[in-house]
C-alpha positions in Angstrom: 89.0 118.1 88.3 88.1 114.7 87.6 88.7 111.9 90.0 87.9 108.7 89.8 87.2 106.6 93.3 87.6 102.8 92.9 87.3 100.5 95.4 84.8 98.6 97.7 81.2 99.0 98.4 79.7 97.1 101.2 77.0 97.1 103.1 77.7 96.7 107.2 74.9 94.7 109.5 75.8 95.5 113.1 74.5 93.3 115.8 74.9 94.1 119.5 74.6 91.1 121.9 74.0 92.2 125.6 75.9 89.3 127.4 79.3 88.0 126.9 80.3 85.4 124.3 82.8 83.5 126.2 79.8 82.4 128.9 77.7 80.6 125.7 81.3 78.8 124.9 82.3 75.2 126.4 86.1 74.3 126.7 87.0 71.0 124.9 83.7 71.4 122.7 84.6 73.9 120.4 85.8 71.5 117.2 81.9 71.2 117.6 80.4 74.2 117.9 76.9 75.1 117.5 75.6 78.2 119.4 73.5 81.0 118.3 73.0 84.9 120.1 69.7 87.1 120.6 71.0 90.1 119.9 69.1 93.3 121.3 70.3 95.6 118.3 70.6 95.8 114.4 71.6 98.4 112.1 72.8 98.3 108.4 75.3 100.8 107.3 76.2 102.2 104.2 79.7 101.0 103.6 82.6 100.7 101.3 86.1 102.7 101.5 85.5 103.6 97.9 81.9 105.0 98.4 82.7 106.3 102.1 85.4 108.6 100.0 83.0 109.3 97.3 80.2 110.6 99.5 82.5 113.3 101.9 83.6 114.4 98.6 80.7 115.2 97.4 79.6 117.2 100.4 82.5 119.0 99.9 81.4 119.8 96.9 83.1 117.9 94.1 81.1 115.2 91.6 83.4 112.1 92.3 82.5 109.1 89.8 82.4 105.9 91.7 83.5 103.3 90.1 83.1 99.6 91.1 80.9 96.5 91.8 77.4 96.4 93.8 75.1 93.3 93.4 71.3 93.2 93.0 70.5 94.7 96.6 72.5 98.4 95.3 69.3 100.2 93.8 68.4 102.1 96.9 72.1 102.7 97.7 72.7 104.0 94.3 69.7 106.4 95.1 71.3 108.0 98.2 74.9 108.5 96.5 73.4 110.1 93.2 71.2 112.2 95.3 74.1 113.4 97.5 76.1 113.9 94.6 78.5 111.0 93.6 78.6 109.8 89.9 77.8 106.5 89.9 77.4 105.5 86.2 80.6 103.4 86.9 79.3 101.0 89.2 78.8 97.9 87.5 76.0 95.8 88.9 76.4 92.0 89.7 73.0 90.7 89.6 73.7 87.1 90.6 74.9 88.3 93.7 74.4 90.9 96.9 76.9 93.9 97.3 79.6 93.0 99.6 78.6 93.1 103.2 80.2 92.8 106.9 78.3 91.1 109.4 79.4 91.9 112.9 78.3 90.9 116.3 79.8 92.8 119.6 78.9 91.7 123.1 79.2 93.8 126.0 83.2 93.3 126.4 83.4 94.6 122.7 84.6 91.2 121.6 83.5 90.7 118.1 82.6 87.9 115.6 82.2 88.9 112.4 82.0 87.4 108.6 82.6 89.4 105.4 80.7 88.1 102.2 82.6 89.4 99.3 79.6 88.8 96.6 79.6 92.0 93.9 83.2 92.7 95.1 85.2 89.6 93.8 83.6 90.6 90.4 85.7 94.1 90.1 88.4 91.7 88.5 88.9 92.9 84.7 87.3 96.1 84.7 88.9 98.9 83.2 88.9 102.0 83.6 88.9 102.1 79.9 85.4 100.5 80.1 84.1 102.2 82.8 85.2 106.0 82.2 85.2 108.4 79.1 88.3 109.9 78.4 91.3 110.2 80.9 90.6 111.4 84.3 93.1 113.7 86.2 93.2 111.2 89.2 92.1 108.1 90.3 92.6 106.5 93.6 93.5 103.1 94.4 91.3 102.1 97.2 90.9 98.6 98.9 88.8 96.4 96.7 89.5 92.8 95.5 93.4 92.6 95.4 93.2 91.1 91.9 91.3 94.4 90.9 94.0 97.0 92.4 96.1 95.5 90.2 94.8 95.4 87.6 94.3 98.9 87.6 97.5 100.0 89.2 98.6 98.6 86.1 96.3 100.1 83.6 96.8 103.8 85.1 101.0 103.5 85.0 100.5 102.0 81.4 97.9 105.1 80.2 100.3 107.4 82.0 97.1 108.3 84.6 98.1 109.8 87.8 97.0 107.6 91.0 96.7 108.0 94.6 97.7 104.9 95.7 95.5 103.8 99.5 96.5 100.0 100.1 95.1 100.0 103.3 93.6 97.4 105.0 94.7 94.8 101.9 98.7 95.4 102.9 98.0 92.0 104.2 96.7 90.6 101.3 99.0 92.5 98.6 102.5 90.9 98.0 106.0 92.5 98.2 105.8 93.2 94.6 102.3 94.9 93.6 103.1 96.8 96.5 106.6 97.7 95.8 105.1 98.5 92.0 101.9 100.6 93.6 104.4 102.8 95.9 107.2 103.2 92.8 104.2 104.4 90.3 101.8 106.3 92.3 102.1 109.9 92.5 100.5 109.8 96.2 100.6 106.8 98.8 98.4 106.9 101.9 98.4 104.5 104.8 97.7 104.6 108.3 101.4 104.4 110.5 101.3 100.9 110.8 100.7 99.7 107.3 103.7 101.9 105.7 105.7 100.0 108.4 104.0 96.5 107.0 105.0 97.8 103.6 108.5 98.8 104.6 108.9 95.8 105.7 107.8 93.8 102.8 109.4 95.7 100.1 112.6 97.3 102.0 111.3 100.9 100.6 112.0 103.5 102.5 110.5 107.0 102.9 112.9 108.7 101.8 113.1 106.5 98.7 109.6 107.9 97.9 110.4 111.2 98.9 113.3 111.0 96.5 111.6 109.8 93.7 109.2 112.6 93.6 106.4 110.7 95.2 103.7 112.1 98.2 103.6 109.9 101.2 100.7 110.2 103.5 101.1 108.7 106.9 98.1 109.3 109.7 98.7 108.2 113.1 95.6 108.4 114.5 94.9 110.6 117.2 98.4 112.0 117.1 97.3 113.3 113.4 99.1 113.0 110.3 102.3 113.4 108.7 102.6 114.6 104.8 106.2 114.5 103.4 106.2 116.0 99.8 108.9 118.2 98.0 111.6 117.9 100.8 109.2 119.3 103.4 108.0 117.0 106.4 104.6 118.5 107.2 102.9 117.5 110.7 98.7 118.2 110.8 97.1 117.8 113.9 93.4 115.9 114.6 90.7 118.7 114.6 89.1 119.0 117.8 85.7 117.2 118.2 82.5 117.8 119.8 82.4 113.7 120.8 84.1 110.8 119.6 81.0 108.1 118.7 82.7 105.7 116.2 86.3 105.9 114.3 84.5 103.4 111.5 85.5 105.7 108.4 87.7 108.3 109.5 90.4 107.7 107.4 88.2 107.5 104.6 86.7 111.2 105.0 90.5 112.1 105.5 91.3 111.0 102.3 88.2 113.1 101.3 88.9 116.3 102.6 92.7 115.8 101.1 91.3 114.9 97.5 89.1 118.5 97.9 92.5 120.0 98.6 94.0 118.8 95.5 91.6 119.6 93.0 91.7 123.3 94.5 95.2 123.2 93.8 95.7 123.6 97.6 99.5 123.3 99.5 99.6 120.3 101.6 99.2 121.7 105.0 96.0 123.1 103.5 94.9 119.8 101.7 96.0 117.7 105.5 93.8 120.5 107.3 90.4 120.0 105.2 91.3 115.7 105.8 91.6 116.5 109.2 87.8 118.4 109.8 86.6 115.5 107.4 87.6 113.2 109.6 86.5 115.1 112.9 82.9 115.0 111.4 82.4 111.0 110.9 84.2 110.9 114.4 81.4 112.5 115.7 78.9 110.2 114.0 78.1 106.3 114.0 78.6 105.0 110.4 80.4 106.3 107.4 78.0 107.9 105.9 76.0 109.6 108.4 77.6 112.9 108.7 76.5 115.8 107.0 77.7 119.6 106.6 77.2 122.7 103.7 80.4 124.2 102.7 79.5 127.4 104.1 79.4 125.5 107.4 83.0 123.3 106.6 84.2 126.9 106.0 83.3 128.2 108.9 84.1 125.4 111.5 87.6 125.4 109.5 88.4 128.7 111.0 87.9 127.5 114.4 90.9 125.5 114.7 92.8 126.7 111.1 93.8 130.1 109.6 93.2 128.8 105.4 94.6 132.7 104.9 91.8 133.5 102.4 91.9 130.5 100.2 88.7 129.0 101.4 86.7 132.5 100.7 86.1 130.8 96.7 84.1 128.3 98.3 81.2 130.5 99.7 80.7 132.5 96.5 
């Protein structure tokens, strides 16, 4: 199966500042601001919900192409996606510019300040899938990118008659009632966390049965109370596979979406395909960053029979 993974990839610089923020700030004086932190800790993460998705698939053992924008700092992350499997020849380079990256400071409260430079991404504007892929793929998804982007291609896909998952995400904010009305309506899938199917209920009046009705897949996770898949008339409920630790949520819901997107190229029901997102997701639980995990199908396999009775259908993977 082909599938096609557009949307962002970023670059995350985490800073960790041991005292609080609030002591370094003066009531009255902040119209004027000037203040700077020595921070004890730095680490850069691989980002990007499109290459996040890319790279558990891959493990999983699929050849996703990735396909968007990365500026003239991607070489090296280029080199760790191909060599862990993901297709990149679709990633267009920006060289004018740096591949989109989130700066973030946390004190010891957790407060944060953060900035996001959007460089390579603002440049996935006007390209086509037609451009970037031979030949029709048998999916693509829809990821957060620039919002100018998932439109376009939201557009291109229901005009080439190309099935989509549709994954809004964290641009609900940014999306008006109508792309997001015309995303949901066109889509063959549409996956959101709890709280942004509520945002786009509320923006476009759409309800889930209006989906369900239509012939559409909606994909609603809730966190640590799992997911809910409602497809065909069924309403299926898939619980959060147990974990060894919880380290750092960053990502879950993108190695969710990974483990699902196995699941469908097998051909998989959907309590099968929610079961595989939900061991995805356990494993960047367990880990700090996205892309810092690492498992062998044979070992997926088996830690899927811990909590989930597959019935057979996983024995293909271990030949």
């Amino acid at each position: 199966m082909k599938v096609v993974i557009t949307g962002s990839i970023a670059f995350d610089y985490l800073m960790r500042f041991p005292g609080r923020f609030r002591e370094h700030l003066i009531e009255g004086k902040l119209d004027r601001i000037s203040v700077s932190f020595l921070v004890e800790t730095l680490v850069k993460e691989r980002g990007g919900v499109g290459a996040n998705i890319a790279y558990t698939l891959a493990l999983l053992g699929e050849r996703p192409v990735l396909m968007g924008t990365a500026g003239s700092d991607f070489a090296d992350y280029r080199a760790w996606l191909d060599v862990n499997g993901v297709d990149t020849s679709a990633v267009r380079v920006i060289p004018e510019v740096f591949t989109a990256s989130f700066f973030a400071n946390v004190d010891s409260d957790n407060n944060q300040i953060g900035s996001f430079y959007t460089g390579a991404m603002a440049h996935a504007r006007g390209y086509t899938l037609a451009e970037a892929i031979a030949g029709a793929p048998d999916l693509v998804v829809i990821a957060p990118n620039d919002p100018v982007a998932m439109c376009e291609l939201a557009e291109e896909c229901a005009e080439r008659r190309v099935p989509f998952m549709f994954d809004p995400s964290q641009q609900v904010i940014w999306l008006d009632a109508d792309f997001l009305r015309f995303g949901a309506e066109r889509c063959q899938i549409l996956i959101v966390n709890e709280y942004e199917w509520a945002m786009i209920a509320k923006k476009t009046g759409l309800t889930r049965e209006d989906l369900v009705d239509a012939g559409k897949t909606l994909i609603v996770t809730h966190g640590s109370e799992g997911s809910h898949l409602y497809a065909g008339g069924e309403h299926i409920v898939v619980p959060v596979f147990p974990v060894a630790r919880v380290a750092d949520p960053t990502g879950v819901g993108d190695a969710y979406r990974a483990g699902l997107l196995k699941g469908i190229a097998c051909g998989f029901g959907w309590e099968l395909c929610g079961q595989l997102g939900s061991l995805a997701a356990a494993y960047v639980l367990e880990h700090n960053g996205t892309q810092n995990h690492t498992f062998t199908v044979p070992e997926f396999v088996e830690r899927f029979r811990t909590a989930f009775d597959d019935q057979g259908a996983l024995d293909a993977w271990l030949i």
